[in-house]
Every structure is written in C-alpha cells, then in structure tokens.
N, C-alpha and C positions, 0 to 999 in steps of 0.2 A: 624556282627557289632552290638555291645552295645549300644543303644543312649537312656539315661533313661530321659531324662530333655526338651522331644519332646513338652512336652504340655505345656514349656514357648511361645513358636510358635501362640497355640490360645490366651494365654493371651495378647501380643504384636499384633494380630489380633484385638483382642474386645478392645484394648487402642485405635486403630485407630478410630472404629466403635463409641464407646462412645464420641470420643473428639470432633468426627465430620471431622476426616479426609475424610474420608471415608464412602460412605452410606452401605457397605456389599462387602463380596470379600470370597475367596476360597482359600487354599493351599493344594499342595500333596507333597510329599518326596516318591520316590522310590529308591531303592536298590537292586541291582541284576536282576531287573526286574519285583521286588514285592513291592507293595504297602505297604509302611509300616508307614506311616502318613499319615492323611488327617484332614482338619481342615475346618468350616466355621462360620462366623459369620454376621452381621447384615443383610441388606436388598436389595432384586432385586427391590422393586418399595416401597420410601419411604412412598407415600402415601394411597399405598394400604399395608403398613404393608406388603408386601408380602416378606419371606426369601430367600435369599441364598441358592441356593441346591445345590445337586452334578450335576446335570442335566441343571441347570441353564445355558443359553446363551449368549455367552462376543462378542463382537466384537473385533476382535482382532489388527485391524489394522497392528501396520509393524511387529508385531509376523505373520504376513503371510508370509513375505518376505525368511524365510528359507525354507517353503514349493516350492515358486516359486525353489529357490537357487537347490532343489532336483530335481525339475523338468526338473531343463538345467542340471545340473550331472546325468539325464539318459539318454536325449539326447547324451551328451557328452559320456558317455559308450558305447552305441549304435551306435558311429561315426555317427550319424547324422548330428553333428554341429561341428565344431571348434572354439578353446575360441578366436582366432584372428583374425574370421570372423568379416568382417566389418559390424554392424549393417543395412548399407544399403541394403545390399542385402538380406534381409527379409523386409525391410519396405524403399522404395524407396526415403521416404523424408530427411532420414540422409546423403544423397547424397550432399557432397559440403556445409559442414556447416560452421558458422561463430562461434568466440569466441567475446564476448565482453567486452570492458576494457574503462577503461578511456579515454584512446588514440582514441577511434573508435573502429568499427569491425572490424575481421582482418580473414581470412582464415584456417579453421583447419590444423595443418601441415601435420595430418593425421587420419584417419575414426576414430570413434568413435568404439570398439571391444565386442563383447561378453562379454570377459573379464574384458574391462575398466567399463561395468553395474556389474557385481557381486564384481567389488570393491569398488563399488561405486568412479571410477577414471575418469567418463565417461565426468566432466563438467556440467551436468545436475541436476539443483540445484530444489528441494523446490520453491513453491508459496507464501514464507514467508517475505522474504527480500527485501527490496529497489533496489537492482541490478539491469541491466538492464535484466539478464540473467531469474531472479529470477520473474521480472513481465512481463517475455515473458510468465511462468508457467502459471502465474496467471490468465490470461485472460483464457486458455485454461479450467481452473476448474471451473472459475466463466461460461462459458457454461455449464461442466457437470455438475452443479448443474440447472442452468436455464430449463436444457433439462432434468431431473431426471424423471418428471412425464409427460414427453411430447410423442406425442404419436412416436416420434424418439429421445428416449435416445441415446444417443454416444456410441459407440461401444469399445472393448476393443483398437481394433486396429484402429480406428479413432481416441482414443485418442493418444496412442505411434504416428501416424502417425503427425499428428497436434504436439505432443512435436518435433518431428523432424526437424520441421518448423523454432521452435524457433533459438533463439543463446545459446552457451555454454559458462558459469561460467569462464571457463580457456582451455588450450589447453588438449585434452585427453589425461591422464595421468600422467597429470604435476601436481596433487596435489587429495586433498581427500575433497567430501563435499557429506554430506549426500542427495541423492534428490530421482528424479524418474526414477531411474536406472530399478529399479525389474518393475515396469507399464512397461516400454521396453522389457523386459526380458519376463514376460507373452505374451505380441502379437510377439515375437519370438517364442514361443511354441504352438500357433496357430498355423504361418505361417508352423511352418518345420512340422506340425503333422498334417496339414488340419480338425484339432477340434477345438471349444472354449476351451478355459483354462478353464475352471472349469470340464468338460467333460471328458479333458485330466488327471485333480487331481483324480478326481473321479474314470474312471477306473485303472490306474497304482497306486494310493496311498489311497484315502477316501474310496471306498469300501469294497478292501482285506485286507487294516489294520484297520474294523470295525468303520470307525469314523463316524459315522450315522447322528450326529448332525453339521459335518461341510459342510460350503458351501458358497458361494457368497452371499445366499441369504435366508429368512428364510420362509417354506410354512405357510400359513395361522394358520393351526392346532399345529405350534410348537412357533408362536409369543409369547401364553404367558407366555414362558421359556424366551423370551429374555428379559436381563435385561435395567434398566433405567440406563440413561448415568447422569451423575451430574457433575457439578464444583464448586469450590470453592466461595464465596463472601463473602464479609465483614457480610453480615448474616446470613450466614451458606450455605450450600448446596442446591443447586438450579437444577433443570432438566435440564438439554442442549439438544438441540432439531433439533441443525445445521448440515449440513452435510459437512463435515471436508473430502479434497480433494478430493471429488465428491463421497463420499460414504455416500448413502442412510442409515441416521439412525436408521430412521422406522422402513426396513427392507420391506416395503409395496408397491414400486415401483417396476418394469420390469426391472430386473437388466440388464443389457446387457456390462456395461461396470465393465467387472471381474479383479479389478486392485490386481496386480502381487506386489504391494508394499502396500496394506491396507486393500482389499476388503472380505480379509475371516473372518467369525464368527465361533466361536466350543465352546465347553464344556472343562473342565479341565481335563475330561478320554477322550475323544474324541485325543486332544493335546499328552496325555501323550501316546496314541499308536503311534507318530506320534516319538518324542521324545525318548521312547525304540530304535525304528526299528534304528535310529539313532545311538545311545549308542552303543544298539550291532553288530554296523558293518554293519547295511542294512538289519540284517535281526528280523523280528518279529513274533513270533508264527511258526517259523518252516519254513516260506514262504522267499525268497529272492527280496528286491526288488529294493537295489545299492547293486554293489561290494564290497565288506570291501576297497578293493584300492581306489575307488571313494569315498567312505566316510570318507577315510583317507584325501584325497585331500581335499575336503569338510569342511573339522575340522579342518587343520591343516597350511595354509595357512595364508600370513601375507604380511601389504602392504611395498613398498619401504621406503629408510630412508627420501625421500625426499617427500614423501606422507606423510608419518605416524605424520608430522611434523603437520600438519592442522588436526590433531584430540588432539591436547596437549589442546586446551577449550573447550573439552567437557570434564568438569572434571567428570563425571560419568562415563566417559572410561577411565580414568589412570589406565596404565597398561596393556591395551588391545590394539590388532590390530586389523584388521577387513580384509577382505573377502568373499568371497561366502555368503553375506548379513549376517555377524554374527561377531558378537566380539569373540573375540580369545585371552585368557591367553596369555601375556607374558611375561610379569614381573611379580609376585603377589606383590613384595618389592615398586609398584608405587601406588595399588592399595585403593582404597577407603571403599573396604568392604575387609572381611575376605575372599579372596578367593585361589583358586588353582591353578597351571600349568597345562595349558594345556584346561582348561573348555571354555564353549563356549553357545552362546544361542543368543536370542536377547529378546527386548520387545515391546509393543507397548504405541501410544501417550496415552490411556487411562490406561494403567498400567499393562496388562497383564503382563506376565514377565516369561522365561526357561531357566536354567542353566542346562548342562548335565555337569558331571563331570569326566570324564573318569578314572580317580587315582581312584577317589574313588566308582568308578562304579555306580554312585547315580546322580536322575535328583531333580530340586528344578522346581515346579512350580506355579504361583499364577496369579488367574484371581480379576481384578475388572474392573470397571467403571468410572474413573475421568478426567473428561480432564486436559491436557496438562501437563500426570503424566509424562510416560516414566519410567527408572529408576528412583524410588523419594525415601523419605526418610524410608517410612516403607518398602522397598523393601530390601534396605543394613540390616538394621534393624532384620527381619526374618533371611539376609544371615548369617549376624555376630552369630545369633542365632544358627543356623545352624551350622555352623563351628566351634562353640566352642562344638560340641560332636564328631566331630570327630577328630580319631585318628591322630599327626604327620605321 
C-alpha cells in the first residue's frame, strides 16, 4: 500500500504542540505487521525541556481496559469461566445487590454477569456524577487515594469487593453506561487464577509479547521515561499531579491496587505488540496467544438495540457499539471521523488512543498526556488524515 502524504501526520502533530494543545505526544501507523510511520513531537516534561521519545512512558489509563478484555477471553478459552457466571461467585459482595432510582432502591432482578462487565451493561457507573449510584463509586476512590501512600494501600480485590457494596445505576443489562466494569473484571482474573492481575498480564501477555516497559507500576530506574501529565487552563498548560480513580500518578507508591479499567502504563512499541498479536488473529511473532475464534469474538461483537441507545451522547462514538471494553465499527455513515467497518480500539482519559483496522490490515496508534482528552479533537484529526491515503 502507497501512502505518500504520511508526513502531514507530523505537521498536524507540531500544530498541536505549538498552539498549546498539547505539551508532546507520539504516533505509529503500522501495516501488515510493519512499522511503516512513526512521528514525534514536543515535550515529556515541559519544564525540563525534556522530548518526546519512542521509549517514553504514558499512563494509559482505559486503553488498559482491552488488555483486561484479553485476559477474560483466555479465561474464557480455557473454560475456566463462563460469560454468564454471576460476578458473585468470584467476589462474594455482588451477592443480593440493589439498583437505585428515584423511586428508592429496588432489588436486582438478576446477578450482575461476566458478561454484563465487558459490555459495560453491568450498572456499575463512574465516580463522576450526582447519582446516587455514581457517589456510592465515589467514596470508594476517595479511599483509594487516601490509602495510596498508606502503609495498607487497597488491594486490587478489596476494591471490586467494596464496589460490590455499592448500588447499581439500573437493572443489569437494561442499558449501557460507561463505569467500573473492567476494575471487576481484573479481581475476577485474580480470583479464577489464584495470581495478582498484573502477574497474570505479565506471564500470558507483557513478557512473551516483549512489552518490557508495561506494567502497573513504574521501577525507580525507568521513572524518568515517565511522562508529565498536563491540562488545559485559561493560561495555558499546567502539570496535573492528582490521582484520577485511585491511580497513582507519580508512579512512586506501592502499587497494589492493579485496576483492570486504568491502572497500566506502556510505551507506544510496547502497545503496538499488544495490538499486532490482536490484528493477526492472537497470534505475534510466531507464538499463539487467543484463538483467531476468540479474537473473532473479541472484535466483533455488538450491544443490544435497547442498550446501544444510551451511548447516542457520546458523540465521539457515533457509529460505534461497544463490547469486550472496545468500540466497534458499525456504521462508518454515523460516524465523526474518517473511519472503517469493522475497526475497533479504545482510548484513554488522557489521550492515548488505538484503532486496529482489519480491511485495511493497519493499526493507528497515539500516546500523550492531557487530562480529560479521551477521543478529542487532534485524535479525529490525525484519523481523517489518515484515511484520506487510503485506498476505497
């Protein structure tokens, strides 16, 4: 495939960087499996002038959640689990939950499922909103951050345990709201594996598909690859320094609580072997590590018409459904950028961002640093770029 007009990609990069979008960020484009762009521009720590590299360290936040999503589809291979196992019976406090509504609390009609967390159908909202659902989250994070540097940080599965507590958004199933599905999903893959989740990434995925630089948490001697986090203000870009749903920003605390919806940090080659093995069916380098059918599954999936309905204001997903923690083509006729049937990827609140393409056999990936980016404006930006070199 021909793409001559790759290096508008860095210019639309350094417009960010100059204007002050953005303090520095990275892109790759791969194709068959081969690196065939990569771009970077401005800065890992504004005030030390320090650059952008390829080595450079993002926090990725809910771009972890597809890594979780892989690690219950080998469960799920493995018949270890079942997607309509009731969450209780790995984590005892989903037993007997409430939903809560205007009306009062009310009884779930039925358990909360494996499944209902990877479509995000579970009820289990975010620490964001007024609901009552939504400041039962809250109080739980506003601990894990209290306890961050305490000499008993929260535990992966103390916290799923403690969300269990809480009350649920709506009845499982009955609708779509983004929350803390995948943080469930990881102390599920403790409980059925008898390891910590990051333990369990580590040997079946970050080892044998070389990601050296991902992890929960970062050692001493690779801190000062990790990049500075920045937001936006009225006078330009500023550090941020909080830790955003109980994840350690620093990176300098006793990690223990490895959340399965935010908690991993990588590199942009680090991601991108993550990504391939994805593409090609499960497998990377030769080594198999899902089935092509469970990756099929994985990719291909889509929510009901009565869910799908509660994701129409997120306008950055027009066009997409979601599942196994990822958006999923399927419209491109709704969509907001240039994109394709069938592609899939997710990103995170700081901006990171991966589309794998399967038509066109090509991944798009980009890391930066900005709070409360998500998909944002330079993201469609790049895509549209992007899209206009390849072929109908």
């Amino acid at each position: 495939m021909e793409m001559k007009h790759l290096d508008k990609l860095e210019e639309v990069l350094n417009e960010s960087v100059q204007s002050g979008q953005i303090a520095g960020g990275n892109i790759c484009i791969l194709h068959k499996g081969h690196e065939i762009y990569y771009a970077q521009a401005g800065y890992a720590d504004l005030s030390k002038k320090k650059k952008i590299a390829k080595d450079s360290i993002f926090r990725l936040y809910s771009m972890t959640k597809p890594v979780t999503s892989a690690a219950v589809m080998l469960l799920m291979e493995q018949g270890k689990i079942d997607l309509l196992d009731p969450i209780s019976m790995y984590i005892p406090s989903f037993t007997n939950m409430t939903v809560a509504s205007e009306m009062g609390d009310f009884p779930a009609q039925r358990p909360v499922t494996i499944k209902d967390c990877l479509s995000m159908t579970s009820g289990l909202p975010y620490n964001c909103d007024p609901d009552p659902a939504s400041r039962d989250a809250a109080i739980i994070f506003e601990e894990v951050d209290k306890r961050l540097y305490s000499k008993q940080p929260m535990t992966t599965l103390e916290v799923a345990s403690r969300l269990g507590e809480g009350r649920l958004a709506f009845q499982p199933g009955a609708s779509w709201r983004y929350g803390t599905s995948a943080d469930i999903l990881g102390a599920v893959v403790e409980v059925v594996s008898g390891m910590r989740f990051g333990e369990f990434l580590k040997k079946n995925f970050f080892e044998p598909l070389g990601m050296i630089d991902t992890d929960f948490s970062v050692t001493a001697s690779k801190r000062d690859r990790l990049t500075k986090v920045y937001e936006q203000t009225e006078t330009g870009l500023v550090e941020y320094n909080g830790s955003h749903l109980g994840i350690c920003s620093h990176m300098d605390a006793d990690i223990q609580f490895e959340s399965g919806g935010a908690g991993l940090v990588s590199t942009i080659t680090d991601y991108a072997h993550f990504t391939q093995m994805l593409l090609h069916n499960g497998t990377y380098q030769g080594q198999s590590y899902l089935s092509p059918q469970t990756v099929h599954y994985m990719t291909n999936c889509r929510l009901y018409p009565h869910q799908q309905v509660s994701m129409m204001g997120w306008d950055s997903l027009a066009g997409y459904s979601y599942s196994n923690l990822m958006r999923i083509m399927t419209d491109p006729s709704l969509a907001v950028i240039n994109a394709s049937m069938g592609e899939y990827g997710w990103d995170g609140w700081l901006g990171p961002y991966f589309s794998n393409m399967p038509k066109e056999e090509m991944t798009f990936l980009m890391m930066v640093q900005r709070k409360d980016s998500g998909t944002f404006t330079l993201t469609r930006k790049l895509r549209n770029v992007l899209a206009a070199q390849l072929p109908l």
